[in-house]
KEPAVEX-422573 format. One record per residue (C-alpha): residue in one letter; x, y, z. Coordinates in steps of 0.2 Angstrom, whole numbers. Layout:
<nodes>
[node a,[X,Y,Z]]
...
</nodes>
This chain:
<nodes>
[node x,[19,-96,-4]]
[node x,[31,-99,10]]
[node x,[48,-94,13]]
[node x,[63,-96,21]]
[node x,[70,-81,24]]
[node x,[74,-70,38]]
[node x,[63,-56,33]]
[node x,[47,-64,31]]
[node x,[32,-60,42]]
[node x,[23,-80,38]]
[node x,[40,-90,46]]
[node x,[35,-99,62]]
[node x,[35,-115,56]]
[node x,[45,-125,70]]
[node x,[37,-139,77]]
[node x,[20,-129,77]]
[node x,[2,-129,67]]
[node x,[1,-114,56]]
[node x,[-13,-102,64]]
[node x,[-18,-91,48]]
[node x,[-24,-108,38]]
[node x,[-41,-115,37]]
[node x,[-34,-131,35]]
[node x,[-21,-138,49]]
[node x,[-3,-139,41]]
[node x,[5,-155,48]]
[node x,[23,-151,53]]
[node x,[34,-162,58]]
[node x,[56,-167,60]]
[node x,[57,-172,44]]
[node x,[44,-161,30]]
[node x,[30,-149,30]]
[node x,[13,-154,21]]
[node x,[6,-139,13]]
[node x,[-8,-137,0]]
[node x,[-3,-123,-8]]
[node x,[-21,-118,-16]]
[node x,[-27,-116,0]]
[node x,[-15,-102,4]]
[node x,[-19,-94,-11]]
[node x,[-37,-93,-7]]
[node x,[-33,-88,11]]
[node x,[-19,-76,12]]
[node x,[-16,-69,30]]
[node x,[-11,-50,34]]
[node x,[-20,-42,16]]
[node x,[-21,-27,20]]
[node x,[-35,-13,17]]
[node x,[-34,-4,-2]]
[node x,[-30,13,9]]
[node x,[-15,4,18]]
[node x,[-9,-6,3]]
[node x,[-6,10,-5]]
[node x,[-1,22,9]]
[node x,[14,8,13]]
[node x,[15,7,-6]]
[node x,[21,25,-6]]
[node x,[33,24,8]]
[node x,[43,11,0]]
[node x,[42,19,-20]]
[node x,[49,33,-12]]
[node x,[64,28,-2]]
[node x,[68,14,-16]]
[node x,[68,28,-29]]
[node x,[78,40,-18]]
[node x,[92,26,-14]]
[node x,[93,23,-31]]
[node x,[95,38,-37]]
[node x,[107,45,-24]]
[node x,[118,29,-23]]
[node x,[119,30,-40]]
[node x,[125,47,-42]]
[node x,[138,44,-28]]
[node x,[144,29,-38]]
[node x,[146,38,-52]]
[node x,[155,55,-44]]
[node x,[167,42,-38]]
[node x,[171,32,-51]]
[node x,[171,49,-64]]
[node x,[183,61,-55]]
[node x,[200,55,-51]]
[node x,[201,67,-36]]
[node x,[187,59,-29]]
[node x,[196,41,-26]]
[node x,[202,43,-12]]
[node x,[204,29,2]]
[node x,[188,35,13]]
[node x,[177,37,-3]]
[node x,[182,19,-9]]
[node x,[174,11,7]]
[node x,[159,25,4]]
[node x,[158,18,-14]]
[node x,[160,-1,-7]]
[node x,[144,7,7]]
[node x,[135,14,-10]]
[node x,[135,-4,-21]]
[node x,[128,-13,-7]]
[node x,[115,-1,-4]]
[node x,[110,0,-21]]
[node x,[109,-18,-20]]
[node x,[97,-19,-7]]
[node x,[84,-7,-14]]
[node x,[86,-13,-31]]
[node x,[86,-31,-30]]
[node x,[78,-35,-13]]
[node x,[65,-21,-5]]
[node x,[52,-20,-18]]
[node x,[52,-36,-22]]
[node x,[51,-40,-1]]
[node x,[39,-27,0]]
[node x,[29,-35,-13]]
[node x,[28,-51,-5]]
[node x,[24,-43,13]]
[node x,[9,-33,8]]
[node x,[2,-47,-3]]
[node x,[7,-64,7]]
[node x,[13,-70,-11]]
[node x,[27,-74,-17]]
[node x,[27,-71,-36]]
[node x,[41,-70,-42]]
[node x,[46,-90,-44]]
[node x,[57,-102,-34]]
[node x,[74,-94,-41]]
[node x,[71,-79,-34]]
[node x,[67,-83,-20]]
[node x,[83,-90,-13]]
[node x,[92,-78,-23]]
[node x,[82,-62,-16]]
[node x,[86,-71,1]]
[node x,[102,-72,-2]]
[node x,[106,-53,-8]]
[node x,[97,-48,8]]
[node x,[108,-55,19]]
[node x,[124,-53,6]]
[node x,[120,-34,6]]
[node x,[119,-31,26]]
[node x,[135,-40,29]]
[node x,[144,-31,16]]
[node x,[135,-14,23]]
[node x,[140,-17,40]]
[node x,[156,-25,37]]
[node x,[164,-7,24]]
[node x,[155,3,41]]
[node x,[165,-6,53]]
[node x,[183,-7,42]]
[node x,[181,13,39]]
[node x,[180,13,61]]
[node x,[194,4,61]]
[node x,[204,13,49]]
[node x,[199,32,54]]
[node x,[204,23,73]]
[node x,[222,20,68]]
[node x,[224,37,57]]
[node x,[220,48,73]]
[node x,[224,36,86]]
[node x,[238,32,80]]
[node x,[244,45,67]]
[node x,[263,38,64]]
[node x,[257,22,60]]
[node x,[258,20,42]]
[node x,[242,24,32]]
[node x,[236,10,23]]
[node x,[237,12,3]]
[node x,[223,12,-10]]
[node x,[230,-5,-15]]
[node x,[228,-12,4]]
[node x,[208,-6,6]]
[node x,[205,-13,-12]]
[node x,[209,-31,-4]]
[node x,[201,-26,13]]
[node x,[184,-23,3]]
[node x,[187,-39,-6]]
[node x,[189,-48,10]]
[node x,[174,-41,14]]
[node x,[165,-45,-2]]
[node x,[171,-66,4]]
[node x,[165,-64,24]]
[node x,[148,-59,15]]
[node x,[146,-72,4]]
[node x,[149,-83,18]]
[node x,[137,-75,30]]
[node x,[122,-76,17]]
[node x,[127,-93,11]]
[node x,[117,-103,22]]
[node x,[102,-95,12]]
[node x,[106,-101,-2]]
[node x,[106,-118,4]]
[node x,[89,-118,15]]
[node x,[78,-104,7]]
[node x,[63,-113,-4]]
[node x,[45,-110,-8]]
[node x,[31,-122,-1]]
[node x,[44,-137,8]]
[node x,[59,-134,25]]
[node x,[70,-147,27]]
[node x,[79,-148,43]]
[node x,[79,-159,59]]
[node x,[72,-148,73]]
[node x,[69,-129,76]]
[node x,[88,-126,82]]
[node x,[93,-121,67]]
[node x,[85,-106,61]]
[node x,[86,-97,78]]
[node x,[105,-100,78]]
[node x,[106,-94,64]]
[node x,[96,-80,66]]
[node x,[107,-78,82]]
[node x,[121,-77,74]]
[node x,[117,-67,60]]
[node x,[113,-52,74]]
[node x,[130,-55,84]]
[node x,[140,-54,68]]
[node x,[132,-39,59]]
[node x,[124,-30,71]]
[node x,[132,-35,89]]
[node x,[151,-35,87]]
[node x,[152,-23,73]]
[node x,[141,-8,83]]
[node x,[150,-14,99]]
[node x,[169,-11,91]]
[node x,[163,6,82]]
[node x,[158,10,99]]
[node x,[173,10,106]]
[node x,[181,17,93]]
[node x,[173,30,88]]
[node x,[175,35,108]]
[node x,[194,34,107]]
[node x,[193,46,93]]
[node x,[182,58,99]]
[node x,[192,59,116]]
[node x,[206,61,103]]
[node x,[201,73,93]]
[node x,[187,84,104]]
[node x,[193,80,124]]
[node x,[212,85,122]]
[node x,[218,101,122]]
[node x,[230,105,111]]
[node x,[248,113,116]]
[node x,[260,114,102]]
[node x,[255,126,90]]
[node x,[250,120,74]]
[node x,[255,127,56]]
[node x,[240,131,45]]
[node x,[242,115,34]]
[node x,[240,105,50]]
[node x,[228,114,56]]
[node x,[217,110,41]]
[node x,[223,90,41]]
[node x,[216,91,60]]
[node x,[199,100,54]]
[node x,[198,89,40]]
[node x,[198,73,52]]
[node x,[185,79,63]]
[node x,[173,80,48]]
[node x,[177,63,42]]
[node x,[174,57,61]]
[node x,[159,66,64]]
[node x,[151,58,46]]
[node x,[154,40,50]]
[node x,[148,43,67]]
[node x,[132,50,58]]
[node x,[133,36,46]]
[node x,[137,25,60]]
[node x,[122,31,72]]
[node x,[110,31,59]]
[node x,[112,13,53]]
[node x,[111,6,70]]
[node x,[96,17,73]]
[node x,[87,8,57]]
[node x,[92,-11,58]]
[node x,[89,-13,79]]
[node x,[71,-13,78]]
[node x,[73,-27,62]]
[node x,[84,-37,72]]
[node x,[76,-37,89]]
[node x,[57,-42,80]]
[node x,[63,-57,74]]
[node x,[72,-65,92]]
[node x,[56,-58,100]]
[node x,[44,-66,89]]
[node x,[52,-83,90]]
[node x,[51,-82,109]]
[node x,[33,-76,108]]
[node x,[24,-84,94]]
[node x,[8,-79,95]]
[node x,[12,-60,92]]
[node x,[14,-67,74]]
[node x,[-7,-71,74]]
[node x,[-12,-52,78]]
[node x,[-16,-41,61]]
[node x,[-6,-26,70]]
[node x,[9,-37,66]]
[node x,[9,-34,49]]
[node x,[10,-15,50]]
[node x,[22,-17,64]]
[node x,[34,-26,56]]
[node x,[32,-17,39]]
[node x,[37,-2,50]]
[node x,[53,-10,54]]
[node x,[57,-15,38]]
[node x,[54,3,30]]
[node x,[65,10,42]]
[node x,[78,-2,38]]
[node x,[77,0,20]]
[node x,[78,19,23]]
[node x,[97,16,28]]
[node x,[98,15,11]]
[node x,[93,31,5]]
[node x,[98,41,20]]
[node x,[117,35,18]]
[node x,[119,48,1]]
[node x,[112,62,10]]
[node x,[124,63,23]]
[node x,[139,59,13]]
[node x,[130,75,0]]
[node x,[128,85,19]]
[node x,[144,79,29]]
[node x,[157,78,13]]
[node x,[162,93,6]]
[node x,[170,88,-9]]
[node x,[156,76,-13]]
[node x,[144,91,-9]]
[node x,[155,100,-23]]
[node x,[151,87,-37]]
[node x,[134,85,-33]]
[node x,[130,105,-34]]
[node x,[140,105,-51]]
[node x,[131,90,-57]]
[node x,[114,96,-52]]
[node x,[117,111,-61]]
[node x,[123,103,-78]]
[node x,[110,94,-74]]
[node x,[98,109,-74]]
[node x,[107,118,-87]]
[node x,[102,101,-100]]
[node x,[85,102,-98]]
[node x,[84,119,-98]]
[node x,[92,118,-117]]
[node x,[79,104,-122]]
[node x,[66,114,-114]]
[node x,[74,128,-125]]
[node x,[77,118,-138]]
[node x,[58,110,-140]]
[node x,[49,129,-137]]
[node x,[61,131,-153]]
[node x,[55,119,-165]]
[node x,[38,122,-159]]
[node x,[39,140,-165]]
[node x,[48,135,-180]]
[node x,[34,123,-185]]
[node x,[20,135,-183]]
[node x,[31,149,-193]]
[node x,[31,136,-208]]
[node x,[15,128,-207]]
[node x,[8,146,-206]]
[node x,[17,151,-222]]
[node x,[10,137,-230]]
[node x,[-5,141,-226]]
[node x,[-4,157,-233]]
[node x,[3,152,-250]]
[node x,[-10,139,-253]]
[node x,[-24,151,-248]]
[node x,[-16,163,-261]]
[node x,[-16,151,-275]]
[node x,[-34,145,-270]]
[node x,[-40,160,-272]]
[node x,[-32,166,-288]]
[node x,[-36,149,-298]]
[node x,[-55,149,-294]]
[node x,[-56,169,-298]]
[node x,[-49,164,-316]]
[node x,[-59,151,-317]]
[node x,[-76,159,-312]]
[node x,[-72,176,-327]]
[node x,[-67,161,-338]]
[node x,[-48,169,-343]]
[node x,[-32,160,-344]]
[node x,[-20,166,-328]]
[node x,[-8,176,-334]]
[node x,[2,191,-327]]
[node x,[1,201,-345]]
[node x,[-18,204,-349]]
[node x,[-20,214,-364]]
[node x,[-30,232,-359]]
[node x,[-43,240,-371]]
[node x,[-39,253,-384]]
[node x,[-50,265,-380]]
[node x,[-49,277,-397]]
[node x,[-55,294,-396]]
</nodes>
């Protein structure tokens, strides 16, 4: 099956003739004439057994990873009250929409890439589509307002700090502008049938998906994470500073130096997503090769990786966050060390008793057959001879 959707490898259906089909599919302004069994029988890209489950592999383990770690940063968050604190609310808005992506979206993604099948049914098509592009804009969107926010409070540190209440409507606004963005797939992604007038559309689209969360946002973290940096590295120093301020001033470098990590890495991870699809367009007949297959499953595990990489800087660069991650591991350790314990016990309990009962019956066995074989009643008080002189 076919879809429309910004992340798949078989969408090069503008105003050409598919190249991967037996059968010529006739595309033209107004509908797309597909026979649907013929896909089936002839699915392009299949890779070999060893591939399928080499790439397999890749992606099982940074889905379970990203689950498992945003997880436990949503819950650290959302458990201790110490731990709400304006940066960690954007990092708890960063977490959700990466859990989001690997739960709802990569597998499902992958499963469709290394099998040229969609599935999973018409529904969930538009709607994997649309979390896709819901959880990249909300993604790139809490990166950038965390810039913007770190920018004013060392840039500008007599400005007044925005409250808990004021970042709770700023990720709500951001929660709306994502929504927005990914709308569109809501409205055009489908199995088997496009309908749109000319081939304009999906590269503007696609076009403006990559200025507004890749281009502009990376562009404005640039520059202000380079304000901060000359702010907090580049000037020396004169007053003196009391030890509590002295701290405050250590404590923003490391919030700067991990949301230039988080900032770097995410950039690092999506370009190479971003920049296949604009070339592809302009170069259609890379999408014929095999290689392409693997090359853009490459870019798309990198992507995904944003996901599970995000945790473990927060667990690396956040101190307190490190804090609640040791203790929790060791609670964690501590619980199945006691139902380890706790199993060895009744383990050695029930071989104690069955042992017993064991014995018992053996001991009874024996003694009835022995009374039975000298033909005597049991009893504890046999009478002895009277030996008389």
């Amino acid at each position: 099956m076919l879809r429309y959707l910004n992340t798949s490898l078989l969408m090069y259906e503008i105003n050409i003739t598919f190249l991967f089909l037996n059968e010529t599919v006739h595309i033209n302004n107004s509908e797309i004439i597909l026979n649907e069994t013929n896909i089936m029988d002839n699915r392009p890209f299949v890779p070999s057994d060893f591939a399928a489950c080499l790439w397999t592999l890749l992606f099982c383990v940074i889905v379970i990873s990203a689950v498992i770690g945003n997880l436990l940063v949503i819950w650290i968050i959302l458990r201790y009250r110490k731990m709400r604190t304006k940066i960690n609310i954007f990092l708890l808005n960063l977490s959700f929409a990466d859990l989001i992506m690997a739960t709802f979206n990569a597998m499902f993604n992958f499963a469709y890439m290394i099998n040229s099948h969609w599935p999973f049914g018409d529904v969930y098509c538009v709607f994997s589509n649309f979390v896709a592009n819901f959880a990249i804009g909300l993604s790139v969107f809490t990166i950038t307002a965390t810039s913007i926010d770190r920018y004013i409070a060392v840039v500008h540190p007599l400005t007044p700090r925005t409250s808990k209440k004021t970042s709770t409507i700023i990720i709500m606004f951001i929660w709306l502008m994502s929504i927005l963005l990914a709308l569109p797939t809501l409205l055009f992604s489908n199995t088997i049938a496009f309908y749109y007038s000319d081939g304009s559309n999906r590269i503007i689209y696609n076009v403006i998906f990559f200025v507004f969360t890749y281009a502009i946002p990376m562009l404005s973290m640039l520059v202000a994470y380079s304000v901060m940096s000359r702010a907090l590295w580049g000037n020396r120093l004169i007053v003196e500073m009391t030890q509590g301020q002295h701290e405050a001033f250590k404590s923003k470098r490391k919030v700067v130096i991990m949301l230039i990590t988080v900032t770097v890495i995410f950039g690092i991870c999506w370009l190479p997503y971003h920049l296949y699809f604009i070339y592809i367009y302009h170069n259609i007949t890379v999408s014929s090769k095999p290689i392409v297959q693997h090359i853009y499953l490459s870019f798309y595990w990198l992507a995904m990786s944003n996901s599970s990489l995000n945790p473990l800087i927060y667990a690396l660069l956040n101190r307190s966050l490190t804090i609640y991650v040791y203790s929790f591991l060791k609670y964690f350790k501590s619980v199945l060390c006691c139902i380890k314990m706790k199993r060895k016990n009744e383990r050695v309990r029930s071989c104690n008793t069955t042992g017993r009962t064991m014995k018992n019956t053996n001991t009874e066995t024996t003694e009835y057959d022995l009374n039975v074989y000298t033909n005597r009643p049991k009893s504890n008080n046999v009478p002895r001879r009277n030996n008389q002189l």
